[in-house]
C-alpha positions as CSV (number, residue, x, y, z in Angstrom):
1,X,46.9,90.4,147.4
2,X,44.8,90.4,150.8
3,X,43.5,87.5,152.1
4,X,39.9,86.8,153.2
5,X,37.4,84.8,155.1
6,X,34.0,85.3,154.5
7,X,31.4,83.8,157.1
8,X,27.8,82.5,156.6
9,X,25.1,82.2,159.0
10,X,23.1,79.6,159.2
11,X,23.9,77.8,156.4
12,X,23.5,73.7,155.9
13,X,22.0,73.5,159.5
14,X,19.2,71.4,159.8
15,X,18.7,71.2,156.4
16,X,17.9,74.6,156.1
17,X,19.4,76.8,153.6
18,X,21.3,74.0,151.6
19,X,24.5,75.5,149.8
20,X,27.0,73.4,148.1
21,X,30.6,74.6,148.9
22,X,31.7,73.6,145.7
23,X,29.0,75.8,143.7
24,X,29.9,78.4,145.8
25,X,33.1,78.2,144.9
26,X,32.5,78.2,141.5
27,X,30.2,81.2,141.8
28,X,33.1,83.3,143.6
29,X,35.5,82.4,140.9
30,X,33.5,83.7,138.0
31,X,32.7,87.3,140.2
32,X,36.8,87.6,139.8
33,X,37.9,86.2,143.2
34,X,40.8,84.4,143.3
35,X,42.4,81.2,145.2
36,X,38.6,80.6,146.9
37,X,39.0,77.6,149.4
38,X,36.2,76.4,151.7
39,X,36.5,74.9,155.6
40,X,33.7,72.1,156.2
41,X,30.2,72.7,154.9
42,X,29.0,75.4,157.7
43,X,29.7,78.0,154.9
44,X,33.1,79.0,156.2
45,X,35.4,80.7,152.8
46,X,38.7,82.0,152.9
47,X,39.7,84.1,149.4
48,X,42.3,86.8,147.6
49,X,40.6,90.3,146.5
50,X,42.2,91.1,143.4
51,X,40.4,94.4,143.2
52,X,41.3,95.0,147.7
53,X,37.6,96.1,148.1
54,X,36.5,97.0,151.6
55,X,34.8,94.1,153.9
56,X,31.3,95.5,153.6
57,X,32.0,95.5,149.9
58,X,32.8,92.0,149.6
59,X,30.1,91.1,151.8
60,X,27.5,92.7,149.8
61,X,28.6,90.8,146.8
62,X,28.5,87.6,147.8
63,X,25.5,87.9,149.7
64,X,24.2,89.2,146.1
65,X,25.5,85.9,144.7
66,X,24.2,83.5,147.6
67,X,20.6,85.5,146.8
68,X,21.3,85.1,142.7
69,X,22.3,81.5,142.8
70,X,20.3,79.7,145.8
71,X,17.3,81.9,145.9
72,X,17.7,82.8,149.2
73,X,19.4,85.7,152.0
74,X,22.1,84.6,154.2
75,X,24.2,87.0,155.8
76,X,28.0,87.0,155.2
77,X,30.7,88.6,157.4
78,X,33.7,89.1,155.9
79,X,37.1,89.4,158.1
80,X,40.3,89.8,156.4
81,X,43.5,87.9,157.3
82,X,45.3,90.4,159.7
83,X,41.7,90.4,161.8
84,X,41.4,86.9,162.3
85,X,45.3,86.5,163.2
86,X,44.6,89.1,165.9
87,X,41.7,87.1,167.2
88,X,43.3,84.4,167.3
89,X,45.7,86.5,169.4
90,X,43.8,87.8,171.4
91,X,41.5,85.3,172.6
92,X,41.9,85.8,176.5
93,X,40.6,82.3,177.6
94,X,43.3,80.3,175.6
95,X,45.6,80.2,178.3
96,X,43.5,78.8,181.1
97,X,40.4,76.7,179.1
98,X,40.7,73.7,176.8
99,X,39.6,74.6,173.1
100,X,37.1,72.6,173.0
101,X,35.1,75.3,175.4
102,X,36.1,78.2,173.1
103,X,34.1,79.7,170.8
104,X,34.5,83.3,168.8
105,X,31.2,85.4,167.8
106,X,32.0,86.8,164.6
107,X,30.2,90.3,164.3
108,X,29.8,92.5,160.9
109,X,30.6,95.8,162.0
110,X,31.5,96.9,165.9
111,X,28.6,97.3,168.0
112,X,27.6,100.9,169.4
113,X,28.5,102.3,172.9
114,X,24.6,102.1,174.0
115,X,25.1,98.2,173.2
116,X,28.4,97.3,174.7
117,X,27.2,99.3,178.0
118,X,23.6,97.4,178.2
119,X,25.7,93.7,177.2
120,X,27.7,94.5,180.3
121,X,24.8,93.7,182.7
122,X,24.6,90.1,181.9
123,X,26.8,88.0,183.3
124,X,26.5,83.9,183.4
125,X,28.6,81.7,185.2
126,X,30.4,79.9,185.1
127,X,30.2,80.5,181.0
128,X,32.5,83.5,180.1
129,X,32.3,86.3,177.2
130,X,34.5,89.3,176.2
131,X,33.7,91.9,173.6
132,X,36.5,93.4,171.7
133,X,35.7,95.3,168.5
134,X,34.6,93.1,166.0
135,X,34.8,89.6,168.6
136,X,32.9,88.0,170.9
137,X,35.1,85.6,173.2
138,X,33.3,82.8,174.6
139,X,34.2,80.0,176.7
140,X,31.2,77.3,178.1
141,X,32.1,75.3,180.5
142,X,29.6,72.8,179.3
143,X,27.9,72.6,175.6
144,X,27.7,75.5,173.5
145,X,24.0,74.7,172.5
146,X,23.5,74.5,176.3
147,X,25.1,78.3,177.0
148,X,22.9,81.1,177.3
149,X,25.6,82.7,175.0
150,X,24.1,82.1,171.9
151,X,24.5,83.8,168.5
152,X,21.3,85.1,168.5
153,X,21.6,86.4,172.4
154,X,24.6,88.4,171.1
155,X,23.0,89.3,168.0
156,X,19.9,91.1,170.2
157,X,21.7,92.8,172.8
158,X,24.8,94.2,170.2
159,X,22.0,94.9,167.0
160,X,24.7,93.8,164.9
161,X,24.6,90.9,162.4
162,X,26.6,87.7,164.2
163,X,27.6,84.1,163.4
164,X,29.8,81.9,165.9
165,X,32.3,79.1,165.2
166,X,33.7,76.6,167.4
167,X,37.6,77.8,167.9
168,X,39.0,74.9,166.2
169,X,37.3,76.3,163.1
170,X,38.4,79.6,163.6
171,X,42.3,78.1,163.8
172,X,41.9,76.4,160.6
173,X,40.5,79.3,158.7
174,X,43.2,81.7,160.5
175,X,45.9,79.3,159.3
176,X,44.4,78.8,156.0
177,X,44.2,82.8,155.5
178,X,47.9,83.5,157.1
């Protein structure tokens, strides 16, 4: 059975958007997924299909569930297991940057040629991004809610649904999903 992670954005920031991890949990269970584990409270799931549904699928329902059961919209992205392991991979900054500078921009689908050719243009140093498929590679050399490189930047100039975790998260849920 494949193995998931599924992504929220903006959940239990600020006190906006409150979901329990454990509810949520719950609520996956009973909509027939299986072994459904959850990494810190930023709404970060890792799960088995039974029923090997496509990632826009899955998405779909559990942003049906999040809507049903909290009464309000949060986007999900949903990676599987082999996609994360080759981010993890392929992260091009691993080598010569501390982790604590990395951070991975998790995207729903890939952005369109007319996006990545405009994203190109922008360029600020000494923070550093890649786009590759479905990933964002970031490193800041200072703090991430310092960086121009935000979520939301990445989310206007690709037009694709984002949501960023630190890379220490994104290790864990890799290692949790392989």
């Amino acid at each position: 059975m494949m193995k998931y992670a599924a992504i929220l954005r903006g959940v239990n920031v600020g006190g906006h958007k409150k979901i329990g991890m454990k509810d949520l949990r719950r609520f996956m269970e009973e909509a027939g997924f299986k072994s459904v584990q959850t990494y810190i409270q930023s709404g970060n799931i890792i799960f088995e299909d039974p029923k090997s549904r496509q990632d826009t699928e899955i998405s779909e329902i559990i942003e049906k569930l999040i809507k049903e059961h909290f009464n309000f919209e949060v986007p999900v992205i949903v990676w599987n297991a082999k996609e994360l392991r080759q981010a993890v991979d392929e992260n091009p900054y691993t080598r010569d940057y501390s982790v604590e500078r990395l951070y991975l921009t998790f995207l729903k689908t890939e952005p369109g040629n007319e996006a990545l050719e405009e994203i190109e243009n922008y360029d600020f140093p000494p923070d550093l991004y890649m786009v590759s498929g479905k990933k964002v590679f970031i490193y800041c050399s200072g703090k991430y809610s310092d960086s121009k490189l935000t979520n939301k930047f990445f989310e206007n100039k690709l037009k694709v649904p984002a949501t960023t975790r630190n890379w220490k998260t994104v290790q864990e849920l890799c290692e949790m999903a392989n």
